[in-house]
Jmol script that loads the backbone (N, CA, C; Angstrom):
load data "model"
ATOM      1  N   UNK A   1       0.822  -1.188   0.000  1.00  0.00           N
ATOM      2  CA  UNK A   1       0.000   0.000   0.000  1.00  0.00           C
ATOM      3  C   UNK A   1       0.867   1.253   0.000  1.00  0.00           C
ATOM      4  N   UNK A   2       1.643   1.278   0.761  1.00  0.00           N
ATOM      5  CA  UNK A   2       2.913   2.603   0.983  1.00  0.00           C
ATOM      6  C   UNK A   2       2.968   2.902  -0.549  1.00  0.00           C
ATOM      7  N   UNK A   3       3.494   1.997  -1.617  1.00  0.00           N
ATOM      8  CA  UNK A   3       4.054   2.484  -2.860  1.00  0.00           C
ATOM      9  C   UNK A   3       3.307   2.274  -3.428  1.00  0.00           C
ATOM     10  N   UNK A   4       1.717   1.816  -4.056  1.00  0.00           N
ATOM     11  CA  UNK A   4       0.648   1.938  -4.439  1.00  0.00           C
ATOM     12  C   UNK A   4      -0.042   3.602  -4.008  1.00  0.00           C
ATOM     13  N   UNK A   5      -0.436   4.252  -2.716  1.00  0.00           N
ATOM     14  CA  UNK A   5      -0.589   4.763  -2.685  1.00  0.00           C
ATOM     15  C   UNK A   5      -0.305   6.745  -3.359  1.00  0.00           C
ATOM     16  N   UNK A   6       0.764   6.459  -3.211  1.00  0.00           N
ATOM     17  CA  UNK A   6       1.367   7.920  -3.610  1.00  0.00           C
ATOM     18  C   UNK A   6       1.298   7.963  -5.407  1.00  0.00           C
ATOM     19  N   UNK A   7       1.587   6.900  -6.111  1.00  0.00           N
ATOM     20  CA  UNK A   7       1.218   6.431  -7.264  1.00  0.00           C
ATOM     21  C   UNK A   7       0.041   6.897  -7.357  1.00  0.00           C
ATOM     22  N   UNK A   8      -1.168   6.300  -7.067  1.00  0.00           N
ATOM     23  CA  UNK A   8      -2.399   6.427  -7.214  1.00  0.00           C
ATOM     24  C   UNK A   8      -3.103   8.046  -6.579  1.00  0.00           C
ATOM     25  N   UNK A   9      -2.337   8.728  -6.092  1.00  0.00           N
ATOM     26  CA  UNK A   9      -3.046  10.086  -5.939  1.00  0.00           C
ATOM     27  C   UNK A   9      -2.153  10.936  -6.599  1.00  0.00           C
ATOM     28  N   UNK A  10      -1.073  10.741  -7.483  1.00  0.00           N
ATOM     29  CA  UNK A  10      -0.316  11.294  -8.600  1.00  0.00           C
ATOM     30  C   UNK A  10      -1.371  10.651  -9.499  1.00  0.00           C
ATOM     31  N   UNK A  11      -1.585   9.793 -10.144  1.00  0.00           N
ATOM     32  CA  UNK A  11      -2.711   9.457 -11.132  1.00  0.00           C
ATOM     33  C   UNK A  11      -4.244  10.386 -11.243  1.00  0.00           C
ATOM     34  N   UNK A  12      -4.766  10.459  -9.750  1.00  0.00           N
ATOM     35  CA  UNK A  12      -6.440  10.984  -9.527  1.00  0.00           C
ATOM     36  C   UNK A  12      -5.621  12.191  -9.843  1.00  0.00           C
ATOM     37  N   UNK A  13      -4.711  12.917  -9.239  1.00  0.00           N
ATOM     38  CA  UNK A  13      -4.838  14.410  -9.563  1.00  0.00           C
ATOM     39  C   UNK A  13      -4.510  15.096 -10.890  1.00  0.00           C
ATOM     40  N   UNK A  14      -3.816  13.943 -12.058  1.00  0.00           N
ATOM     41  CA  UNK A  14      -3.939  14.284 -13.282  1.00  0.00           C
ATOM     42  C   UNK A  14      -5.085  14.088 -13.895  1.00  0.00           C
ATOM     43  N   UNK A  15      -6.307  13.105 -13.406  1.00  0.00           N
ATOM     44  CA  UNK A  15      -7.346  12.883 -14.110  1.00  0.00           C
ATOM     45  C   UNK A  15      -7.990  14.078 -13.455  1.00  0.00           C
ATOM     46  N   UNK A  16      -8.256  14.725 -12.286  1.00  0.00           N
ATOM     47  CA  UNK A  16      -8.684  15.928 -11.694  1.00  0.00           C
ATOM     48  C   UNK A  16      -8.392  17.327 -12.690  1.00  0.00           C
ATOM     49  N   UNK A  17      -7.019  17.366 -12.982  1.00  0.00           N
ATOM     50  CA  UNK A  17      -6.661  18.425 -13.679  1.00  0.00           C
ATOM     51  C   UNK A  17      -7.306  18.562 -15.208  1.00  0.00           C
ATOM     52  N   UNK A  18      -7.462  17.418 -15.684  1.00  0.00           N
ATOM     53  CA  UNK A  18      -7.826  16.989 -16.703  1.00  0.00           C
ATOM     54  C   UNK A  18      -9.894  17.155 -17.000  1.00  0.00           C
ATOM     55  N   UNK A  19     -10.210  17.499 -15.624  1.00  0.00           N
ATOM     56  CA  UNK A  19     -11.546  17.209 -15.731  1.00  0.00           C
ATOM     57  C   UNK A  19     -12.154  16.006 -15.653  1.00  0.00           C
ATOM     58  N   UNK A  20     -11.749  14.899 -15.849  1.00  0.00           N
ATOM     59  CA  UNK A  20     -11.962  13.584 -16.295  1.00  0.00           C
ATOM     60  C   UNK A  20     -12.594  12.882 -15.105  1.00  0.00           C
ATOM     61  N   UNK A  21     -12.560  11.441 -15.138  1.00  0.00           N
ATOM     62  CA  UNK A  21     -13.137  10.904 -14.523  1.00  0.00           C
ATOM     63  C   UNK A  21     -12.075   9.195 -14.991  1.00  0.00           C
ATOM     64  N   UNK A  22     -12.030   8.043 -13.952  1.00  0.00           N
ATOM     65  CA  UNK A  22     -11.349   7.264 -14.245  1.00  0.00           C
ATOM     66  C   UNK A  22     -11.738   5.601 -13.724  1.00  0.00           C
ATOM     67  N   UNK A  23     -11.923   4.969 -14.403  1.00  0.00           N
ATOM     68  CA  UNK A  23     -12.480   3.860 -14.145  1.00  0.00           C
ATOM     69  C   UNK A  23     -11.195   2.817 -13.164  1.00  0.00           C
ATOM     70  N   UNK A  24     -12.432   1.864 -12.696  1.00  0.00           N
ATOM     71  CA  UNK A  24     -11.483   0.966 -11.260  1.00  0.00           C
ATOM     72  C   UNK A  24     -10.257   0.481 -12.542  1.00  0.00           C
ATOM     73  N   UNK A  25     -10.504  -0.102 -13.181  1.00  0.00           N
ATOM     74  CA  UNK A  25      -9.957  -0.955 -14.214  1.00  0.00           C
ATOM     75  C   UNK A  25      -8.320  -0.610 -15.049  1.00  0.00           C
ATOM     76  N   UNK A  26      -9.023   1.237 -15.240  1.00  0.00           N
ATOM     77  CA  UNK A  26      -7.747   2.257 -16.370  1.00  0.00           C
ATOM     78  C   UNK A  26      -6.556   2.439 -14.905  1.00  0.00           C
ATOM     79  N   UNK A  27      -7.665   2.786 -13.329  1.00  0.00           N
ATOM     80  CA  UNK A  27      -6.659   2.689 -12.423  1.00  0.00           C
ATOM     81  C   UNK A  27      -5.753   2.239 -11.832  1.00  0.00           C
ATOM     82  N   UNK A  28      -6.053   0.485 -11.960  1.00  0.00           N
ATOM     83  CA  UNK A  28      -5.505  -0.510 -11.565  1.00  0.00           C
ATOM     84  C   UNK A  28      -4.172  -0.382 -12.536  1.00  0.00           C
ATOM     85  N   UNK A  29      -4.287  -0.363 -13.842  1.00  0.00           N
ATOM     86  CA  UNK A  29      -3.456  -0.416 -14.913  1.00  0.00           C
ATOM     87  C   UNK A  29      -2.735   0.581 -14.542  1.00  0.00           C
ATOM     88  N   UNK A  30      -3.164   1.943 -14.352  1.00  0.00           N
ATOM     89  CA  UNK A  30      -2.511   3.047 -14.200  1.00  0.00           C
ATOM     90  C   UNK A  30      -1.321   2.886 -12.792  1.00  0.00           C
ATOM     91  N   UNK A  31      -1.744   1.894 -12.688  1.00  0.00           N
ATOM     92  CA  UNK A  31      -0.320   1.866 -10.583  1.00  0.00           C
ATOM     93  C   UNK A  31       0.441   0.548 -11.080  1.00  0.00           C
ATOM     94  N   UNK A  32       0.162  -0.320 -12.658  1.00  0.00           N
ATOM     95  CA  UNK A  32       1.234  -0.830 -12.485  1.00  0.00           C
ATOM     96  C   UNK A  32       0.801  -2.168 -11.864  1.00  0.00           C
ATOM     97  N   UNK A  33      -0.817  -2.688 -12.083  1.00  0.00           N
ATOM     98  CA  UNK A  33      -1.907  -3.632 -11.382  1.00  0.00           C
ATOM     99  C   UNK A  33      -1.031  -3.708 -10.129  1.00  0.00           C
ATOM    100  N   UNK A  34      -1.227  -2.868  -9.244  1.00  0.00           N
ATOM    101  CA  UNK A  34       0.187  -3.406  -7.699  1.00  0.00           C
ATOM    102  C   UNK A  34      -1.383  -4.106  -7.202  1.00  0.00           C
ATOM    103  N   UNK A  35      -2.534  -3.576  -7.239  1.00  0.00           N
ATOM    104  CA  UNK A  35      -3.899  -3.733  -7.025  1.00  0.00           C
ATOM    105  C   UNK A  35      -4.938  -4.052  -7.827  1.00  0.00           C
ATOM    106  N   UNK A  36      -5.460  -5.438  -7.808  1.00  0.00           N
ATOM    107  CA  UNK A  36      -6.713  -5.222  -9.134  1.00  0.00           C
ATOM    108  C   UNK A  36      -7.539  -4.691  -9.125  1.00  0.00           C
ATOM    109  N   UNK A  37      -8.410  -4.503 -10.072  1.00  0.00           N
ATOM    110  CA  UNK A  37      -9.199  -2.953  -9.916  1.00  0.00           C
ATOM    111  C   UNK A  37     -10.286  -3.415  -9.024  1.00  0.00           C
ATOM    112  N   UNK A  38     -10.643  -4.920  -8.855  1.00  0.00           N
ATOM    113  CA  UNK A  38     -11.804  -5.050  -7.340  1.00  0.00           C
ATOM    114  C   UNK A  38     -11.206  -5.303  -6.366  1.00  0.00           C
ATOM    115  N   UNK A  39     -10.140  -5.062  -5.884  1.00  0.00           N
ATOM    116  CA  UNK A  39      -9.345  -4.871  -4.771  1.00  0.00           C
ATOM    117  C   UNK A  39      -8.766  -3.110  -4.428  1.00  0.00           C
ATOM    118  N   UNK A  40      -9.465  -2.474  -5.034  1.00  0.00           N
ATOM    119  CA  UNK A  40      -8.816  -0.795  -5.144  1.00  0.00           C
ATOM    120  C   UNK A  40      -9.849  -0.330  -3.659  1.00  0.00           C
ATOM    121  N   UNK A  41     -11.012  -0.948  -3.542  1.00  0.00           N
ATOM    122  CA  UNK A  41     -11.540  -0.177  -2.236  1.00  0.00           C
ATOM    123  C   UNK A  41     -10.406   0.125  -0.792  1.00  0.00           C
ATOM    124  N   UNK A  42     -10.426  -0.478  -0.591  1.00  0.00           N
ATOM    125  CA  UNK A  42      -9.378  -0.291   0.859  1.00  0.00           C
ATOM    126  C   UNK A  42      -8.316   0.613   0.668  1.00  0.00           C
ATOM    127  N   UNK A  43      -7.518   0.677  -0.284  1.00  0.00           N
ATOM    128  CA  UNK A  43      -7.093   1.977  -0.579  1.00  0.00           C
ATOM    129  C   UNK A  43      -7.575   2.778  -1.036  1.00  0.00           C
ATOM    130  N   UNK A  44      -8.731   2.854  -1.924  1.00  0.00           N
ATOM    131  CA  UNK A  44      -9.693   4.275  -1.775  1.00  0.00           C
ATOM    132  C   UNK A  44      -9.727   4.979  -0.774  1.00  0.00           C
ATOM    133  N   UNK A  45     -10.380   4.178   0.262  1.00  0.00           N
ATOM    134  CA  UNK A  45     -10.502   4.366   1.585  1.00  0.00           C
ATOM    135  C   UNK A  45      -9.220   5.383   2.387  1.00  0.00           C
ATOM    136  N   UNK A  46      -8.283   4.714   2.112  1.00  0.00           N
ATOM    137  CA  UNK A  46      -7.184   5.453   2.648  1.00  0.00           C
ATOM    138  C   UNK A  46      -6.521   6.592   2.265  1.00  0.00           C
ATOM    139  N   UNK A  47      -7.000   6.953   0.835  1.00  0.00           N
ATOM    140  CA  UNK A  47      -6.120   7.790  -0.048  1.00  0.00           C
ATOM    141  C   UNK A  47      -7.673   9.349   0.587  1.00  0.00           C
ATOM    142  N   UNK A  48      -8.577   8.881   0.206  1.00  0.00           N
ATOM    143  CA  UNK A  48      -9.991   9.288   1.071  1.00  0.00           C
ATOM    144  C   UNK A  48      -9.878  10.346   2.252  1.00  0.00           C
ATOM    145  N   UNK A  49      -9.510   9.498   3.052  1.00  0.00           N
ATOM    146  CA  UNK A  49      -9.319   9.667   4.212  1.00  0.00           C
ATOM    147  C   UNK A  49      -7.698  10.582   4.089  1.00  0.00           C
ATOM    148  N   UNK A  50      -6.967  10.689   3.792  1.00  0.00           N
ATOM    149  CA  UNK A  50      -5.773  11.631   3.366  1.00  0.00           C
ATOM    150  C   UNK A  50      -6.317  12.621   2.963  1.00  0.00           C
ATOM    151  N   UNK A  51      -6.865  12.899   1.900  1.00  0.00           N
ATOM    152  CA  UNK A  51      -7.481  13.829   1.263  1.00  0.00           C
ATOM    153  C   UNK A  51      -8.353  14.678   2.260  1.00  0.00           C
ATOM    154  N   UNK A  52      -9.458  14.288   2.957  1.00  0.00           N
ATOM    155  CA  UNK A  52      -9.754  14.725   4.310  1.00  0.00           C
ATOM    156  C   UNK A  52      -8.917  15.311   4.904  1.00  0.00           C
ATOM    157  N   UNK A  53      -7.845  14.737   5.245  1.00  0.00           N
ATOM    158  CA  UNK A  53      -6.931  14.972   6.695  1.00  0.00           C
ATOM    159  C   UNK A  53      -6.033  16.543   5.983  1.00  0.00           C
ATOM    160  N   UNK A  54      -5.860  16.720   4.758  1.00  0.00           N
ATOM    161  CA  UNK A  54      -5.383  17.933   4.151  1.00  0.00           C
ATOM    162  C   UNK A  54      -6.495  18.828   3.579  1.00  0.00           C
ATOM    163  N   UNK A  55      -7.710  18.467   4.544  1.00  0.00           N
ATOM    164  CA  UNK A  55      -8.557  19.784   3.493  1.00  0.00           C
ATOM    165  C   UNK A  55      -8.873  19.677   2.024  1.00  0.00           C
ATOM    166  N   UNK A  56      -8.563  18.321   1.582  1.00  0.00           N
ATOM    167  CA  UNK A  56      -9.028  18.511   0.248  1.00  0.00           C
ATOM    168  C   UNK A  56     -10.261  17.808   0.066  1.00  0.00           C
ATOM    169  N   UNK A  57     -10.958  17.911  -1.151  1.00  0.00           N
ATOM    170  CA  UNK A  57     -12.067  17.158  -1.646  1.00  0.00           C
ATOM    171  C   UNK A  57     -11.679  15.416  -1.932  1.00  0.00           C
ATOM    172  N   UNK A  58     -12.079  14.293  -1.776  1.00  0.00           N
ATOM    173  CA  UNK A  58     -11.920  12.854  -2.362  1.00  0.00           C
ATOM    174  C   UNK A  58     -11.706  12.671  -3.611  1.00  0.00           C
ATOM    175  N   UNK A  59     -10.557  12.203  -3.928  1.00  0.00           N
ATOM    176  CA  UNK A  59      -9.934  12.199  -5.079  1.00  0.00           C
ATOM    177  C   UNK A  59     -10.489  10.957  -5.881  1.00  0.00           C
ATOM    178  N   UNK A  60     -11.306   9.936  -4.286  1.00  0.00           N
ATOM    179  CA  UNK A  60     -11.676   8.431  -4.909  1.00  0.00           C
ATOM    180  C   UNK A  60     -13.424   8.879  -5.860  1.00  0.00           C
ATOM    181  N   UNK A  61     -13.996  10.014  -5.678  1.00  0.00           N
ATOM    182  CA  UNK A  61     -14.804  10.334  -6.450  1.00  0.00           C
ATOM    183  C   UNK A  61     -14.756  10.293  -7.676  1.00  0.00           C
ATOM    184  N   UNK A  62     -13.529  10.175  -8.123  1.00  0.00           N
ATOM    185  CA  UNK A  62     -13.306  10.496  -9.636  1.00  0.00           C
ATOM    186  C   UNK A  62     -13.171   8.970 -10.321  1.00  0.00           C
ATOM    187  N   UNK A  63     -12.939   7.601  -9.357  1.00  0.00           N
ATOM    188  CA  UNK A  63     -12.625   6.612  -9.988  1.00  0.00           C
ATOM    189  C   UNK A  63     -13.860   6.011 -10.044  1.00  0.00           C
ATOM    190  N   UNK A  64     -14.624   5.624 -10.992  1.00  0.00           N
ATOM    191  CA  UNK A  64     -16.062   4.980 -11.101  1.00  0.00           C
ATOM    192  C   UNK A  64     -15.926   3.446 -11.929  1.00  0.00           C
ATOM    193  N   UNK A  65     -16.896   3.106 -11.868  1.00  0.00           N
ATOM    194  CA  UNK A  65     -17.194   1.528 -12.157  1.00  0.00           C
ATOM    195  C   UNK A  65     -17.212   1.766 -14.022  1.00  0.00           C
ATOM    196  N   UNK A  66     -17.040   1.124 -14.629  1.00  0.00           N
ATOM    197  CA  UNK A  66     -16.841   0.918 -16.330  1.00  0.00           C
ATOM    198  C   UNK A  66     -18.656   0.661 -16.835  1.00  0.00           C
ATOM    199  N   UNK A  67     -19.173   0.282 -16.128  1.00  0.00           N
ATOM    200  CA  UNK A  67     -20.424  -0.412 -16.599  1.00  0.00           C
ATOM    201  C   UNK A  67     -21.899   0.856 -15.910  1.00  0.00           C
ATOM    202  N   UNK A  68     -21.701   1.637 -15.353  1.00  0.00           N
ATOM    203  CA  UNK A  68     -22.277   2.254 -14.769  1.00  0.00           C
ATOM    204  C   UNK A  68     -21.802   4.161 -14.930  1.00  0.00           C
ATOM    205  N   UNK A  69     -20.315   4.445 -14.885  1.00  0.00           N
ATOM    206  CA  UNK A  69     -19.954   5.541 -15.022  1.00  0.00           C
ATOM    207  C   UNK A  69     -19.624   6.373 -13.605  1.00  0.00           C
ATOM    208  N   UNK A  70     -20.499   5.855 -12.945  1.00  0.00           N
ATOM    209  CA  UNK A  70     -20.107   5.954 -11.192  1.00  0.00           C
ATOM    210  C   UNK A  70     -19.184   5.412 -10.244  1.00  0.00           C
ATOM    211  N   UNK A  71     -18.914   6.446  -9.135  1.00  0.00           N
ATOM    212  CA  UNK A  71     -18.287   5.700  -7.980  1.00  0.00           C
ATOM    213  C   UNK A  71     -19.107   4.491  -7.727  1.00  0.00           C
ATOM    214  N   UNK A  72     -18.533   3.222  -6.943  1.00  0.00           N
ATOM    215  CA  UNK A  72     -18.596   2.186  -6.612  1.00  0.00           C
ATOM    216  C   UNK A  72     -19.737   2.515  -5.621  1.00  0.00           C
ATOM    217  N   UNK A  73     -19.906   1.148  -5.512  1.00  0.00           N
ATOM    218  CA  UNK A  73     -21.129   1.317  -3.922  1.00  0.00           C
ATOM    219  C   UNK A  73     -21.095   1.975  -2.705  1.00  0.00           C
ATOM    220  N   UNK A  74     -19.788   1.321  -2.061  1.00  0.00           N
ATOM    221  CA  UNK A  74     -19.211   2.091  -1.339  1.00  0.00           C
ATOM    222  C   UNK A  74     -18.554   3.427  -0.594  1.00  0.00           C
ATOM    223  N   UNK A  75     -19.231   4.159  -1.692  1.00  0.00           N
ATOM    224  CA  UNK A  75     -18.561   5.835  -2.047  1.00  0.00           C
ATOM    225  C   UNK A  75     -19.734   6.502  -1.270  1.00  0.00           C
ATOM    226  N   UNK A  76     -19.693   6.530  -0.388  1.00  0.00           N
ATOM    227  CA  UNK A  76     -20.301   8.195   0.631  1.00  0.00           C
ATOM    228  C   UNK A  76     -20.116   9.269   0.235  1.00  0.00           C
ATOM    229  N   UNK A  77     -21.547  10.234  -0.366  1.00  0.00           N
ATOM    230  CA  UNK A  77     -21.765  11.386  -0.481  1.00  0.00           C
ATOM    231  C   UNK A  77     -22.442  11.680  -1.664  1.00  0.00           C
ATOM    232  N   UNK A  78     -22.245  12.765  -1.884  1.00  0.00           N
ATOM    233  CA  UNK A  78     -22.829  13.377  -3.618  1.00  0.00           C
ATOM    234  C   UNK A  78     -21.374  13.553  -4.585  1.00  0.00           C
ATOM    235  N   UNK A  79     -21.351  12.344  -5.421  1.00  0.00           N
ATOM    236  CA  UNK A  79     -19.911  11.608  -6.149  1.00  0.00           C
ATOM    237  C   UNK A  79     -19.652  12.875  -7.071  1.00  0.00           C
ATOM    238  N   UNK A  80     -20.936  13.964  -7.861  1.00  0.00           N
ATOM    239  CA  UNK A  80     -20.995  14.701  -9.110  1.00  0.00           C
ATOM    240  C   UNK A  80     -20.317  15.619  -8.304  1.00  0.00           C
ATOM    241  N   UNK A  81     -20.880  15.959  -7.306  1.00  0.00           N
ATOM    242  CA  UNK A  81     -20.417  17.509  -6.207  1.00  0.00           C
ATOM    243  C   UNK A  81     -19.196  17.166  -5.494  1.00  0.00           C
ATOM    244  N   UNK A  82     -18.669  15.717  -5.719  1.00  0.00           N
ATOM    245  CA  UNK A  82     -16.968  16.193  -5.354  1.00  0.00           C
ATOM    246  C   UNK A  82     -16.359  15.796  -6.174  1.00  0.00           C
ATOM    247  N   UNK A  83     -16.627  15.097  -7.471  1.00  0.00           N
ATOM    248  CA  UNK A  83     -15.965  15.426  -8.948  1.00  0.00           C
ATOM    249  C   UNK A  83     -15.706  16.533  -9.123  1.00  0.00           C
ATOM    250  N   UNK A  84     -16.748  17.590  -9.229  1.00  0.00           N
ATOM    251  CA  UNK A  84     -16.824  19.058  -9.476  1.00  0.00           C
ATOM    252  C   UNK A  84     -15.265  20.088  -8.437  1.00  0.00           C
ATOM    253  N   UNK A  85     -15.688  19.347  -7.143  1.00  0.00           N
ATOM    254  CA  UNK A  85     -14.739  20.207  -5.717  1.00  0.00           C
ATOM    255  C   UNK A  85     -13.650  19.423  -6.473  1.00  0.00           C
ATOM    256  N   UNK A  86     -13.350  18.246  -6.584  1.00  0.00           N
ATOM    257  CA  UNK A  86     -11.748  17.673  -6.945  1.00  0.00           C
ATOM    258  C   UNK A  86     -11.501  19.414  -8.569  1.00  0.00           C
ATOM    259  N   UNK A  87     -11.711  19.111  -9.389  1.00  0.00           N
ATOM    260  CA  UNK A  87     -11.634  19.694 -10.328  1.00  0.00           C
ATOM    261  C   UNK A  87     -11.597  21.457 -10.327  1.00  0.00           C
ATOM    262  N   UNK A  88     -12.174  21.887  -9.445  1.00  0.00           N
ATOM    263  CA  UNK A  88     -12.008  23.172  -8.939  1.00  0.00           C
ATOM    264  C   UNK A  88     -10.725  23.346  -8.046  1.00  0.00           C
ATOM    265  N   UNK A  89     -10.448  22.183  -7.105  1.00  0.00           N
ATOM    266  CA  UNK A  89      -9.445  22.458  -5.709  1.00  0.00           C
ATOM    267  C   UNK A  89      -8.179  22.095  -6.839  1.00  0.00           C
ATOM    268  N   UNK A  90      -7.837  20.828  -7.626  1.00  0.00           N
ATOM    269  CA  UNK A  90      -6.458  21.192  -8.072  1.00  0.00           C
ATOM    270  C   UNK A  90      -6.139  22.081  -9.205  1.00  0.00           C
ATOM    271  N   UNK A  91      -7.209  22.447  -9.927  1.00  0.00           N
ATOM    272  CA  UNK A  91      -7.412  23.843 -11.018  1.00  0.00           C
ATOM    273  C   UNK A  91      -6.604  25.008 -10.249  1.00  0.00           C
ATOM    274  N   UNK A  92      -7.087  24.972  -9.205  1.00  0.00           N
ATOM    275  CA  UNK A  92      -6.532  26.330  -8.239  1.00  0.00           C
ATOM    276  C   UNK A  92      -5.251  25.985  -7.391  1.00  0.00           C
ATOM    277  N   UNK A  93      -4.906  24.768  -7.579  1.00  0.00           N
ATOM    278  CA  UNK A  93      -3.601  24.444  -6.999  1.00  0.00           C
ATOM    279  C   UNK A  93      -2.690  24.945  -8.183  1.00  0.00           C
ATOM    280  N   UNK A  94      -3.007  24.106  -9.336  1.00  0.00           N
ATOM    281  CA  UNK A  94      -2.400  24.538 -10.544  1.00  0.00           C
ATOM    282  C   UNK A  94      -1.865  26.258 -10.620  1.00  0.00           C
ATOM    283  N   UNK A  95      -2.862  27.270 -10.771  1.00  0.00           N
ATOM    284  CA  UNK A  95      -3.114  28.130 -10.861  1.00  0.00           C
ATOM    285  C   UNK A  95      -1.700  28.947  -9.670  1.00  0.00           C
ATOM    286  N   UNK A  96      -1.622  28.436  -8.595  1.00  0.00           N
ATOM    287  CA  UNK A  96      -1.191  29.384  -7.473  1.00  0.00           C
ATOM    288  C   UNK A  96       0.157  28.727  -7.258  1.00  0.00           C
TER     289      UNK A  96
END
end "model"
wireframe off; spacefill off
backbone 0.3
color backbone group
């Protein structure tokens, strides 16, 4: 998880910058499968919970299911309204 992690929130914050949105599947691929993409919850969770702990919006909002277009089941909250906050908060990181 240590070297999965930092990987995987260098990944969400280019798909953030990008506007985008990123499936369990492109993610898994994207770290290098260290995780398969139905094994990515528990580090959602953690990367989540980071994101929290610095004031930012959930970066795991942006990774959604291939067959649906959405966060997973598991995803607490309104997924569109912190797509939107991810995409505004590193726009303005960018920016400053």
């Amino acid at each position: 998880m240590q070297e999965a992690l930092p990987i995987m929130r260098g990944v969400l914050i280019l798909v953030a910058l990008r506007g985008q949105t990123i499936t369990y599947k492109e993610l898994s691929i994207a770290i290098d499968k260290r995780y398969h993409y139905r094994q990515l919850g528990d580090l959602l969770d953690v990367l989540s919970q980071d994101c929290f702990d610095h004031g930012e919006p959930s970066l795991a909002a942006l990774v959604t299911r291939g067959d649906t277009s959405q966060p997973g089941e598991a995803f607490i909250g309104d997924a569109k309204a912190e797509q939107q906050a991810c995409y505004k908060h590193w726009d303005d990181q960018r920016r400053s």
